[in-house]
MMTF fields as JSON, N, C-alpha, C and O atoms, coordinates in Angstrom:
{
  "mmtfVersion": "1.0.0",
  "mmtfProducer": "UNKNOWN",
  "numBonds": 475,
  "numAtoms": 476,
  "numGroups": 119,
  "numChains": 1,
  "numModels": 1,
  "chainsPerModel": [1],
  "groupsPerChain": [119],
  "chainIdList": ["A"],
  "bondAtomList": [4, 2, 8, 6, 12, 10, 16, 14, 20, 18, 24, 22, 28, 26, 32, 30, 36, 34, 40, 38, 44, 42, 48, 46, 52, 50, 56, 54, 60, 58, 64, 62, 68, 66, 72, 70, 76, 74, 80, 78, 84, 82, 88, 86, 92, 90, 96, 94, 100, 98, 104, 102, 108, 106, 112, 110, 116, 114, 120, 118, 124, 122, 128, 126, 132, 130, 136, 134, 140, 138, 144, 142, 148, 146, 152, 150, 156, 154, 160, 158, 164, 162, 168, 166, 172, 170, 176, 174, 180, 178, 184, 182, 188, 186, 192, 190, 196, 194, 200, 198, 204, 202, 208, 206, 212, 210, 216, 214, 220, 218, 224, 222, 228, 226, 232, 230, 236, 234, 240, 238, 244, 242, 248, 246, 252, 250, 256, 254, 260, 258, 264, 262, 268, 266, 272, 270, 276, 274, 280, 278, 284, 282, 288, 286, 292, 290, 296, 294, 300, 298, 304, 302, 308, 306, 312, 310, 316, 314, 320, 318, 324, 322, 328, 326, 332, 330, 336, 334, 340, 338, 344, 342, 348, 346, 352, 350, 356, 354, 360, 358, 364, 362, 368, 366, 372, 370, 376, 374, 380, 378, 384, 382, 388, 386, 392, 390, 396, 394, 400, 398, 404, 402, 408, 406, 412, 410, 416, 414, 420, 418, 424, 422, 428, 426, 432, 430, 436, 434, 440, 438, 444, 442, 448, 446, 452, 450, 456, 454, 460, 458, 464, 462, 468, 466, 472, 470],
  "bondOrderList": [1, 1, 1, 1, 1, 1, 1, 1, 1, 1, 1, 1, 1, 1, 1, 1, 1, 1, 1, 1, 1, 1, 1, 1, 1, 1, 1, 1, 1, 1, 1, 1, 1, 1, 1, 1, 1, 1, 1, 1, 1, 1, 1, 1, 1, 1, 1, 1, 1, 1, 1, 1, 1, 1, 1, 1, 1, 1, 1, 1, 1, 1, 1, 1, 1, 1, 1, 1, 1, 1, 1, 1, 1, 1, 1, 1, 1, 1, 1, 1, 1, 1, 1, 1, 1, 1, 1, 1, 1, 1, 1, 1, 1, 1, 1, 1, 1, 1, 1, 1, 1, 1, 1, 1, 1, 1, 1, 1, 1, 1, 1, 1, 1, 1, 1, 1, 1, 1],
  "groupList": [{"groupName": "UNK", "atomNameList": ["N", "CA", "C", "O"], "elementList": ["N", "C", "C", "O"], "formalChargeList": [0, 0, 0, 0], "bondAtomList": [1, 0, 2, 1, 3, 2], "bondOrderList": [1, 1, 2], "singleLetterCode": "X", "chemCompType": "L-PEPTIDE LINKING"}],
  "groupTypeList": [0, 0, 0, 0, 0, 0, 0, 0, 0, 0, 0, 0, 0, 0, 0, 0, 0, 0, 0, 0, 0, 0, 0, 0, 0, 0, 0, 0, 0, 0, 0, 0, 0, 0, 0, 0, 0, 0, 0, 0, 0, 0, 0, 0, 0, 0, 0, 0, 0, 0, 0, 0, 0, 0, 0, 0, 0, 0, 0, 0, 0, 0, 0, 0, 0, 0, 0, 0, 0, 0, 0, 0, 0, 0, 0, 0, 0, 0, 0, 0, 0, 0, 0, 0, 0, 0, 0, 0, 0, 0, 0, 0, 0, 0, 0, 0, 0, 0, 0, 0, 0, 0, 0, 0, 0, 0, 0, 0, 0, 0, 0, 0, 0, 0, 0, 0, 0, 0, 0],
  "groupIdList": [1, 2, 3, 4, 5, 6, 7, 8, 9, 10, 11, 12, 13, 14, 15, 16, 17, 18, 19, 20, 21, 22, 23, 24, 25, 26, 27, 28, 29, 30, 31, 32, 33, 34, 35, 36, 37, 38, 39, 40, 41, 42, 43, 44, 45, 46, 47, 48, 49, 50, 51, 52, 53, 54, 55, 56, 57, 58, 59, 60, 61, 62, 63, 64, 65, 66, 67, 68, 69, 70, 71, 72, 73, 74, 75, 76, 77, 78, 79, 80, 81, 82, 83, 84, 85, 86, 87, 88, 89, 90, 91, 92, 93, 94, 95, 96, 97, 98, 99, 100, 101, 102, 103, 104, 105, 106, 107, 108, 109, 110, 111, 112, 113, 114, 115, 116, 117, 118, 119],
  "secStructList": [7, 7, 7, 7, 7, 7, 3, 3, 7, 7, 1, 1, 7, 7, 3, 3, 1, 1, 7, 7, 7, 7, 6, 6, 1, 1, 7, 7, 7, 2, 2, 2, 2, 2, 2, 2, 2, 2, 2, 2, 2, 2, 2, 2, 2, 7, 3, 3, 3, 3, 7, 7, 7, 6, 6, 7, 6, 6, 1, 7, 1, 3, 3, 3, 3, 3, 6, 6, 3, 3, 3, 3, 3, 3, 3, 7, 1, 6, 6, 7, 7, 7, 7, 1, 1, 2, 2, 2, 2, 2, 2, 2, 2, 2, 6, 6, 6, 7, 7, 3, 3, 3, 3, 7, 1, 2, 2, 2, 2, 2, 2, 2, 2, 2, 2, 6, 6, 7, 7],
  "xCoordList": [24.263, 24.415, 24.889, 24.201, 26.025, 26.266, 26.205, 26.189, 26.178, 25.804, 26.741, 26.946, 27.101, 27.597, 27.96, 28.888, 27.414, 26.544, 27.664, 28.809, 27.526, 28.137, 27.336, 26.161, 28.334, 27.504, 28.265, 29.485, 27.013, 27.759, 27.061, 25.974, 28.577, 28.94, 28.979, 29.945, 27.632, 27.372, 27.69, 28.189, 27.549, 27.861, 26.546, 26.7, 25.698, 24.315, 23.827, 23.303, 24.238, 23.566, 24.878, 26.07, 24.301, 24.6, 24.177, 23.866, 24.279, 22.694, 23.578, 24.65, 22.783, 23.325, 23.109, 22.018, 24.261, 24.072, 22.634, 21.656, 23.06, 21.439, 20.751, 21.112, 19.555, 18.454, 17.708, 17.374, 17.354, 17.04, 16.257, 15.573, 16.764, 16.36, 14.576, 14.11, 13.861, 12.647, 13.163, 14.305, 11.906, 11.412, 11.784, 11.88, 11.951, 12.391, 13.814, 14.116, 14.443, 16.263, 16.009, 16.715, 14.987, 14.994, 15.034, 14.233, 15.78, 15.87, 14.795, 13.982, 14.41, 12.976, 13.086, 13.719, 12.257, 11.709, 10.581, 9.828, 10.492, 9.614, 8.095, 7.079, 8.438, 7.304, 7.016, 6.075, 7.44, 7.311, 6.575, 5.486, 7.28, 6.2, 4.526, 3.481, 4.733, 3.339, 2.654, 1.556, 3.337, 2.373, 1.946, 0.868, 2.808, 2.134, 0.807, -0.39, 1.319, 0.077, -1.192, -2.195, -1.143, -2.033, -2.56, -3.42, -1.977, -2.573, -3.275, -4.455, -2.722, -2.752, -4.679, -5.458, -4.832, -5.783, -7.222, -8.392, -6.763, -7.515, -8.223, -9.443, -7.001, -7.574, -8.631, -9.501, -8.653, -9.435, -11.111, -12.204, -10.705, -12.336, -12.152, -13.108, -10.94, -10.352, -10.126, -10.252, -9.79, -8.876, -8.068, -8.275, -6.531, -6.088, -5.377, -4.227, -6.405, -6.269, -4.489, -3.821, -3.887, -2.874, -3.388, -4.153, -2.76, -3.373, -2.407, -1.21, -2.815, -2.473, -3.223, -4.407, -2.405, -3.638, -2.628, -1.563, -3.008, -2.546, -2.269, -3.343, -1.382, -0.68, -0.404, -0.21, -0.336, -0.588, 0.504, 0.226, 2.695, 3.073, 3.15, 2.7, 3.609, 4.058, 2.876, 2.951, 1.701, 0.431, 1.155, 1.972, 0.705, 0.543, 0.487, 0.307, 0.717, 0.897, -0.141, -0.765, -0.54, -2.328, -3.47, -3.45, -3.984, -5.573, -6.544, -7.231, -6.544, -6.718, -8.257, -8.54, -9.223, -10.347, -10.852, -10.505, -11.75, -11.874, -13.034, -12.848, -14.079, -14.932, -15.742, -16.502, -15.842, -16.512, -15.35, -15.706, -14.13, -12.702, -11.657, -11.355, -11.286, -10.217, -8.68, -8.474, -7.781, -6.341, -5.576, -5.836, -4.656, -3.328, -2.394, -2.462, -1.251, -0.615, 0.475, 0.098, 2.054, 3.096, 3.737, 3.708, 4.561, 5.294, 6.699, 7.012, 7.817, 9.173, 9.87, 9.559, 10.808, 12.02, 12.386, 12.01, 12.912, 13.691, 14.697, 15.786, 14.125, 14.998, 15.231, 16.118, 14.198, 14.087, 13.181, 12.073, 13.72, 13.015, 11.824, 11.84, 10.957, 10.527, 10.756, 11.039, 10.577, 10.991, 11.148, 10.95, 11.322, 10.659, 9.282, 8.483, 9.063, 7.585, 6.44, 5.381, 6.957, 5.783, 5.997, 5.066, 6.638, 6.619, 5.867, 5.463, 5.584, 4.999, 2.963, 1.824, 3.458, 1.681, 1.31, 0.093, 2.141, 1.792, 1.507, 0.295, 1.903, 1.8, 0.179, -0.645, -0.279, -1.217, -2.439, -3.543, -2.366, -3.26, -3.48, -4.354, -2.539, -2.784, -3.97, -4.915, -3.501, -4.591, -5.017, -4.571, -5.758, -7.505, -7.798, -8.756, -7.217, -7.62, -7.468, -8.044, -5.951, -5.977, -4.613, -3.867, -4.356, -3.015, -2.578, -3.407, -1.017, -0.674, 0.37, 1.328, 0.146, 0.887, 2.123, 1.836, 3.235, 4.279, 5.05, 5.38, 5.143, 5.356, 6.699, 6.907, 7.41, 8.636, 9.229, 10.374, 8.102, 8.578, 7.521, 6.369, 7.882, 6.616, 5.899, 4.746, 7.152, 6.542, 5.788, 4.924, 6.12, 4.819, 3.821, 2.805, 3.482, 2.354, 1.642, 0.433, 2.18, 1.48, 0.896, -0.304, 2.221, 1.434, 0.13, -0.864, 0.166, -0.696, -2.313, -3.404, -1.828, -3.192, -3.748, -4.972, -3.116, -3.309, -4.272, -5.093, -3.577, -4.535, -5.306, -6.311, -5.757, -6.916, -8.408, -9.619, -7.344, -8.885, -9.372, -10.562, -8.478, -9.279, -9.401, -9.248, -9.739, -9.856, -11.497, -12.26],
  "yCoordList": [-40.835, -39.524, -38.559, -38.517, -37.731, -37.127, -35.461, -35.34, -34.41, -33.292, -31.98, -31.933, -31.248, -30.309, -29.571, -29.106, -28.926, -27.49, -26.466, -26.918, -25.333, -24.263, -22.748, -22.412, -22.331, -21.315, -20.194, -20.034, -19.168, -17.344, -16.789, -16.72, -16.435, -15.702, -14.392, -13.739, -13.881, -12.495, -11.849, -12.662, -10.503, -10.297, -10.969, -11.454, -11.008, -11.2, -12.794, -13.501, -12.996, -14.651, -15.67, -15.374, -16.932, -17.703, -19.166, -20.237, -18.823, -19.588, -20.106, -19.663, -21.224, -21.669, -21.244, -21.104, -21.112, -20.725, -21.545, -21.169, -22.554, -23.632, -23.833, -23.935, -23.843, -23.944, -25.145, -25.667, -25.731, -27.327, -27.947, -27.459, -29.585, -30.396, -30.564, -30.227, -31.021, -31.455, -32.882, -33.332, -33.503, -34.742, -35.792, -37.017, -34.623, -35.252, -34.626, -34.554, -34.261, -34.044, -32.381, -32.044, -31.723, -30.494, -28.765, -28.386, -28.383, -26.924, -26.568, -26.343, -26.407, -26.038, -24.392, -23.839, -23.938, -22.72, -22.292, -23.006, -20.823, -20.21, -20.862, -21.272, -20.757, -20.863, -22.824, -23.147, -23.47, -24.797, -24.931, -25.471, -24.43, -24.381, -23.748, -24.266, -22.575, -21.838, -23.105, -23.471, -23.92, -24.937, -26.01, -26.591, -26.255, -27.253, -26.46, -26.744, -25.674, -24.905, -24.835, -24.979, -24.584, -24.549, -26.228, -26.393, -27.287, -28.555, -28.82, -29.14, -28.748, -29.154, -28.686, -29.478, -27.413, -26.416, -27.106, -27.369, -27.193, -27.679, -28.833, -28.927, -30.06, -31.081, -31.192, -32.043, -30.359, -29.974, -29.439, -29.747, -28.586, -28.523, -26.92, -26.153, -26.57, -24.713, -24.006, -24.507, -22.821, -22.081, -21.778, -21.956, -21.03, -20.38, -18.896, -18.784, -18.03, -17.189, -16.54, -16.55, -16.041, -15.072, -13.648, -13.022, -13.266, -11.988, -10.998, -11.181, -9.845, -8.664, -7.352, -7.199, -6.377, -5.066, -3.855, -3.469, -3.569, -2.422, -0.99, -0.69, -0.309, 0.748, 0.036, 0.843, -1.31, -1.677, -2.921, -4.109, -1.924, -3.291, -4.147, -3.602, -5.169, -6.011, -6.967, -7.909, -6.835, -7.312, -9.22, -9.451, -9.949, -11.606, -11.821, -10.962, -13.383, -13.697, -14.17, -14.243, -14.729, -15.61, -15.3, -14.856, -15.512, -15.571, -16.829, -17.285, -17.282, -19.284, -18.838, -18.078, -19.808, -19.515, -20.725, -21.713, -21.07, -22.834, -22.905, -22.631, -23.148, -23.324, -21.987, -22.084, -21.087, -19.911, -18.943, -17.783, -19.243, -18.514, -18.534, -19.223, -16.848, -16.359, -16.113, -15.356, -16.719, -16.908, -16.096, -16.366, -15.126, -14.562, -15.542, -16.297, -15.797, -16.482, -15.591, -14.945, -15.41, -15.067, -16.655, -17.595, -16.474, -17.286, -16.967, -15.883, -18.115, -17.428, -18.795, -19.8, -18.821, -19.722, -20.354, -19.616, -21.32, -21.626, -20.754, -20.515, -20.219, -19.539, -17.932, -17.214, -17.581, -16.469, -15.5, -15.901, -14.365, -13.504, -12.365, -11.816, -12.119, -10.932, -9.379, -8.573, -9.217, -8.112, -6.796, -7.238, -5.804, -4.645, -4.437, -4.665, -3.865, -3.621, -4.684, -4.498, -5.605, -7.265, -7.011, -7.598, -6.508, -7.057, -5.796, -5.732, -4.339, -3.334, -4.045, -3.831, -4.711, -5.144, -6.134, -6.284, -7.38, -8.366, -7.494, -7.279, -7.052, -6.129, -5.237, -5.573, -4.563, -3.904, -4.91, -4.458, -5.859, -7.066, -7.923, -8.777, -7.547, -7.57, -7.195, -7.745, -6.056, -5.302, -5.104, -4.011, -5.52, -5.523, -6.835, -7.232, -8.116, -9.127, -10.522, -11.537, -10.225, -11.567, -11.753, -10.953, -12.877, -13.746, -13.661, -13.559, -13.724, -13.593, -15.367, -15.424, -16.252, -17.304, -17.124, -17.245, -16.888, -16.987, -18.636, -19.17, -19.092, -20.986, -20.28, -19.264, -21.127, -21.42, -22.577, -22.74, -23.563, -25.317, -26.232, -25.842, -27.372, -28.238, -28.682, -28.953, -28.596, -28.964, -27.815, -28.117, -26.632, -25.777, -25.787, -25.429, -26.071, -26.245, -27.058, -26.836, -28.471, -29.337, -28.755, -28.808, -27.916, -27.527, -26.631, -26.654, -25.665, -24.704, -25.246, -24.714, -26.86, -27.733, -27.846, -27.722, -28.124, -28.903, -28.028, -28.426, -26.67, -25.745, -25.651, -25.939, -25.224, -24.751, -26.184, -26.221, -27.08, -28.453, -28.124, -28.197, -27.808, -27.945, -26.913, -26.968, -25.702, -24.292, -24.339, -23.418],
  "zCoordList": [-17.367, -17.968, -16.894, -15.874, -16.973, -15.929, -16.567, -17.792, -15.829, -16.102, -15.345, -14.132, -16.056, -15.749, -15.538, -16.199, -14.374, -13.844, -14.126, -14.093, -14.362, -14.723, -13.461, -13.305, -12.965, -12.194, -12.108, -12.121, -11.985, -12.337, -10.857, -10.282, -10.677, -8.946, -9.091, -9.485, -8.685, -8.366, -7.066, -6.288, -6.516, -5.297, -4.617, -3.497, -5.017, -4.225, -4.2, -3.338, -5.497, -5.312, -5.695, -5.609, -6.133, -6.705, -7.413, -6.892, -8.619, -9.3, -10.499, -10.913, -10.96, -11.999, -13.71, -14.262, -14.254, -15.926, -16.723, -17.371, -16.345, -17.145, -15.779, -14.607, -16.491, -15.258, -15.154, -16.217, -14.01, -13.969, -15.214, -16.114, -14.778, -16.049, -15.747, -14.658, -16.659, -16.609, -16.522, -16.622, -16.29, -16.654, -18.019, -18.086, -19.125, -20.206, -20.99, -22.181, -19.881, -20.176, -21.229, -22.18, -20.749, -21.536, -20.408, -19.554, -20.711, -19.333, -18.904, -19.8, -17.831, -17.576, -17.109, -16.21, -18.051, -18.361, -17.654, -16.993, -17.868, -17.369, -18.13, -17.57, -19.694, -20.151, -20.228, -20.953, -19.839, -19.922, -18.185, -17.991, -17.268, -16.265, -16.383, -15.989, -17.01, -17.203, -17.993, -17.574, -19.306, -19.751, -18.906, -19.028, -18.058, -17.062, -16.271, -16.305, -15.758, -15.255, -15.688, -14.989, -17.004, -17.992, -17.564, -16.698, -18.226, -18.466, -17.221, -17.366, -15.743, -14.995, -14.175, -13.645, -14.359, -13.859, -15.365, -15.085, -16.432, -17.611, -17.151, -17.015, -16.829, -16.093, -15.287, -15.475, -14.337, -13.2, -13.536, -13.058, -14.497, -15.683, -15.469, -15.356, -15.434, -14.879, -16.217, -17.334, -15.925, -17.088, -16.203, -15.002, -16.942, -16.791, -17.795, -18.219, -17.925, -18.485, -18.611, -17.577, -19.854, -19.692, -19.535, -20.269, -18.353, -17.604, -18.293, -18.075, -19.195, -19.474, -19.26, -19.56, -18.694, -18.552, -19.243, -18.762, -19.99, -21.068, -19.904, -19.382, -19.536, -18.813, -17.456, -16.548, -17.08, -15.799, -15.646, -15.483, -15.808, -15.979, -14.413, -13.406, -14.376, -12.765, -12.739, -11.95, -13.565, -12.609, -13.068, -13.959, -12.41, -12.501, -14.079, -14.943, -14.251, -15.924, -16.129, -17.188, -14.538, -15.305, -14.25, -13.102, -14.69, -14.131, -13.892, -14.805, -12.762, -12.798, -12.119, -11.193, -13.172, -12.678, -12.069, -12.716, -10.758, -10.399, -9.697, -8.511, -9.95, -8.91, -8.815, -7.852, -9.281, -9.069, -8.502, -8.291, -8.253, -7.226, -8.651, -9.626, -7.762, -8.806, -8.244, -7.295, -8.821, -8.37, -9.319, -10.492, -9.127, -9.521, -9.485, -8.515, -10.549, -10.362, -11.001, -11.979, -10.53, -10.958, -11.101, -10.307, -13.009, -13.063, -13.304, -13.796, -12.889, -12.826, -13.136, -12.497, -14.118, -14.14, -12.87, -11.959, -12.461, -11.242, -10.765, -11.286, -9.521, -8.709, -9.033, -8.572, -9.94, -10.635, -9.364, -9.008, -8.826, -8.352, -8.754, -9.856, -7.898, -8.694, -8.809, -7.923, -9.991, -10.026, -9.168, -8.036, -9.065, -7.799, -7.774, -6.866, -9.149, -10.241, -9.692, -9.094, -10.049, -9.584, -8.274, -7.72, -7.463, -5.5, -5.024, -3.862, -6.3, -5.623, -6.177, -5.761, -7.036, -7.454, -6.946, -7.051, -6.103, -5.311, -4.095, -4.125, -3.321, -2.302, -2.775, -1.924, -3.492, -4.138, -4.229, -3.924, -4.51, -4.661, -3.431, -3.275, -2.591, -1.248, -0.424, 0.143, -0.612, 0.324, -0.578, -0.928, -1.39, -2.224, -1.806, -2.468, -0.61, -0.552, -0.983, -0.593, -2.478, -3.136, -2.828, -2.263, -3.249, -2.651, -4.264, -5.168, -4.483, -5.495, -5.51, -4.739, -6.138, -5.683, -6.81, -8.001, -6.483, -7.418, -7.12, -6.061, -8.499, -9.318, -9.846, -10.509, -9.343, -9.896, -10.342, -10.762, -10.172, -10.31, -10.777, -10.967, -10.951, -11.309, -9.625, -9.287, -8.877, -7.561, -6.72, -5.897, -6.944, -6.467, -7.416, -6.82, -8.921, -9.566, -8.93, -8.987, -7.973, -7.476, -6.319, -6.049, -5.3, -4.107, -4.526, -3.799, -5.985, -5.983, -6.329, -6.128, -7.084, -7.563, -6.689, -6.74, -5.531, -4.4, -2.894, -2.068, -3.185, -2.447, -3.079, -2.43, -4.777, -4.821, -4.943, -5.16, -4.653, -4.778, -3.224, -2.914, -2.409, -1.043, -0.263, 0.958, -1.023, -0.268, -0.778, -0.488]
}
């Protein structure tokens, strides 16, 4: 099966029109990563809450609870940046102490499994 990438040349970047394949030949999305996230943290005996705060936009999409420890998580399409808004509330969540982990892949879902089993 061969595939064929299409890409839109901005002054700033250069990224592709379709965004990587999954595992099972389907575009991988923002929200198909957040479901892995989901399964993955479930497994573990976790939640991961969808984080909304009513007048408070930028904040993180989830809320990963594990062990008695609470994780921010920003999620993003492949190769998707964050916004200004989200980099002034990652920064903000900073200095109150929490790490904001922004997932853009199935392979940082692993690195992010992977810190919170052994922190």
């Amino acid at each position: 099966m061969s595939l064929i990438r299409v890409y839109i040349v901005s002054t700033k970047i250069l990224f592709p029109l379709f965004p990587p394949i999954n595992h099972w030949g389907e575009f991988m999305t923002e929200k198909y990563i957040e479901k892995h996230l989901r399964n993955e943290v479930k497994k573990l005996g976790g939640r991961a809450f969808k984080f909304s705060s009513p007048g408070n936009n930028g904040v993180p999409d989830r809320i990963v609870l594990y062990q008695g420890r609470c994780f921010f998580v920003e999620l993003k399409k492949p190769g998707e940046e964050l916004r200004p808004l989200q980099k002034v509330m990652v920064k903000q969540f900073k200095k109150l102490g929490f790490k904001v982990y922004i997932i853009d892949s199935i392979e940082k879902v692993r690195v992010f499994i992977d810190e919170i089993c052994t922190t």
